[in-house]
C-alpha positions in Angstrom: 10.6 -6.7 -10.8 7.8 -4.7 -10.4 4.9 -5.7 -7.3 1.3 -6.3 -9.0 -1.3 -5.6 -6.1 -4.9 -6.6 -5.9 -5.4 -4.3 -2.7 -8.3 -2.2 -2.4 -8.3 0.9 -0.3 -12.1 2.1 1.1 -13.9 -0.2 -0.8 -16.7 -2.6 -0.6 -17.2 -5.8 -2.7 -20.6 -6.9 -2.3 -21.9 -10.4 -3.1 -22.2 -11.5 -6.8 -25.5 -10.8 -8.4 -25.7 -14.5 -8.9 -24.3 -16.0 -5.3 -26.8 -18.5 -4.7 -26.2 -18.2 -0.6 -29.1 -16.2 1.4 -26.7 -16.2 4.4 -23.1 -16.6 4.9 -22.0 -20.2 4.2 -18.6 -21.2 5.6 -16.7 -23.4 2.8 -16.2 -26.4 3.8 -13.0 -28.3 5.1 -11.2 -31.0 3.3 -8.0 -31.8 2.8 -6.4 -29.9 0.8 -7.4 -26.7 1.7 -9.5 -24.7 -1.0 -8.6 -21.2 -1.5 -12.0 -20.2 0.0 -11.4 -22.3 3.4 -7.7 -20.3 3.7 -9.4 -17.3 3.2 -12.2 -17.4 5.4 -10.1 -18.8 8.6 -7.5 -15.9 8.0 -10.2 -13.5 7.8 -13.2 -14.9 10.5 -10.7 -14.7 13.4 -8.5 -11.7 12.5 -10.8 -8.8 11.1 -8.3 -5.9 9.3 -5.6 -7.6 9.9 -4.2 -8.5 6.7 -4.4 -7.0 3.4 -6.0 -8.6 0.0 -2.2 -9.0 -1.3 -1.3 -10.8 2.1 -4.2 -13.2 1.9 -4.6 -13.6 -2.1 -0.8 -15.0 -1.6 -1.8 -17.4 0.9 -4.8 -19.0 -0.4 -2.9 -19.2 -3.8 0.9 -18.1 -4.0 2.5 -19.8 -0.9 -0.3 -23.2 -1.0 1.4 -23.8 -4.5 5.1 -22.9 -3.6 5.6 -19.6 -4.8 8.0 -17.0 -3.6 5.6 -13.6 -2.8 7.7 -12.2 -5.3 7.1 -15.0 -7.7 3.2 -14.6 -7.4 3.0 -11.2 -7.3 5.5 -10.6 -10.5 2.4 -11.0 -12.7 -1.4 -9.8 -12.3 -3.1 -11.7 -10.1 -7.3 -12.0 -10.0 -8.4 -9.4 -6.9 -11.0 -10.3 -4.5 -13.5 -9.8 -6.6 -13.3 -13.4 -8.4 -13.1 -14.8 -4.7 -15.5 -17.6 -3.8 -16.3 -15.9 -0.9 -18.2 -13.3 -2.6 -19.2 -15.8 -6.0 -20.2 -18.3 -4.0 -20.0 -18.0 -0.1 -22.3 -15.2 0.5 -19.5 -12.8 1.8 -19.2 -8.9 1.5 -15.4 -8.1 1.7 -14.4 -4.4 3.2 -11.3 -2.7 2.7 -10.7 0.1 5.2 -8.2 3.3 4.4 -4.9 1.3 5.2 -5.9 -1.7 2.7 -6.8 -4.2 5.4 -9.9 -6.2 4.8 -13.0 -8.2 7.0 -15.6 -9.7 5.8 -19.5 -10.1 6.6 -22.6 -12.3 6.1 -24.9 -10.9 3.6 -27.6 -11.5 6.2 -25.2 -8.9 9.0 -26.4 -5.3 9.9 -22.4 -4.6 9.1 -23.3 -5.8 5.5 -25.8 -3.5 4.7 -24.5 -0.7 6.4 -21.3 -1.1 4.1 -23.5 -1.6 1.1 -25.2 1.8 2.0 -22.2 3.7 2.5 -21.6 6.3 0.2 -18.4 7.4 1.5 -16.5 4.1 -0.1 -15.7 2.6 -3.4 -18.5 -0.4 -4.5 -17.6 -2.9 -6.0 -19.4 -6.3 -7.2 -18.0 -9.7 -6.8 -17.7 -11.3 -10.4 -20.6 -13.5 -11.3 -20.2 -17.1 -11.8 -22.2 -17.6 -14.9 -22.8 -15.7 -17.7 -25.4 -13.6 -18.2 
């Protein structure tokens, strides 16, 4: 079976146009766990550590009992439709080996990404229409 990845490689998805959040918000805990929440504690504490495949598969595959191989046998929705970027106020960087951080819109980091010209840009999907 073949692997569908969602891993970027020198990239940078910036906020949505339409994220509502002037700074970073962190999404809230409750019980379950939202997709968001699972995201953001695997990627607040351990910056480049994983890549989008290994976290997408978290927050989604494993949390509804899905073999990797299972999740990843059809296309799965890349970081870009991520709350953290829709909704969160989160820029999400891929370096050269496919691992990924994240920053507060408000962060130097952030705008020094958004200014390189040296990676891939990318928007995170809007959450309404146009």
């Amino acid at each position: 079976m073949e692997k569908k990845s969602t891993n970027y490689f020198n990239a940078f998805i910036e906020a949505a146009e339409d994220c509502k959040a002037v700074i970073a918000e962190i999404p809230p805990e409750k019980e379950p766990q939202s997709a968001a929440r699972i995201e953001y504690d695997m990627l607040i504490g351990d910056p480049y550590k994983y890549s989008s495949d290994d976290v997408l598969y978290e927050s989604n595959g494993k949390r509804h009992g899905l073999s990797r191989e299972d999740f990843f046998a059809k296309s799965q929705p890349c970081f870009r439709a991520s709350a953290l970027g829709k909704r969160y106020g989160w820029g999400i960087h891929s370096d050269k080996a496919g691992k990924i951080a994240i920053y507060d819109v408000e962060s130097g980091e952030y705008r020094q990404l958004a200014l390189d010209e040296s990676i891939k840009h990318f928007k995170a999907m809007r959450s309404s229409k146009r």
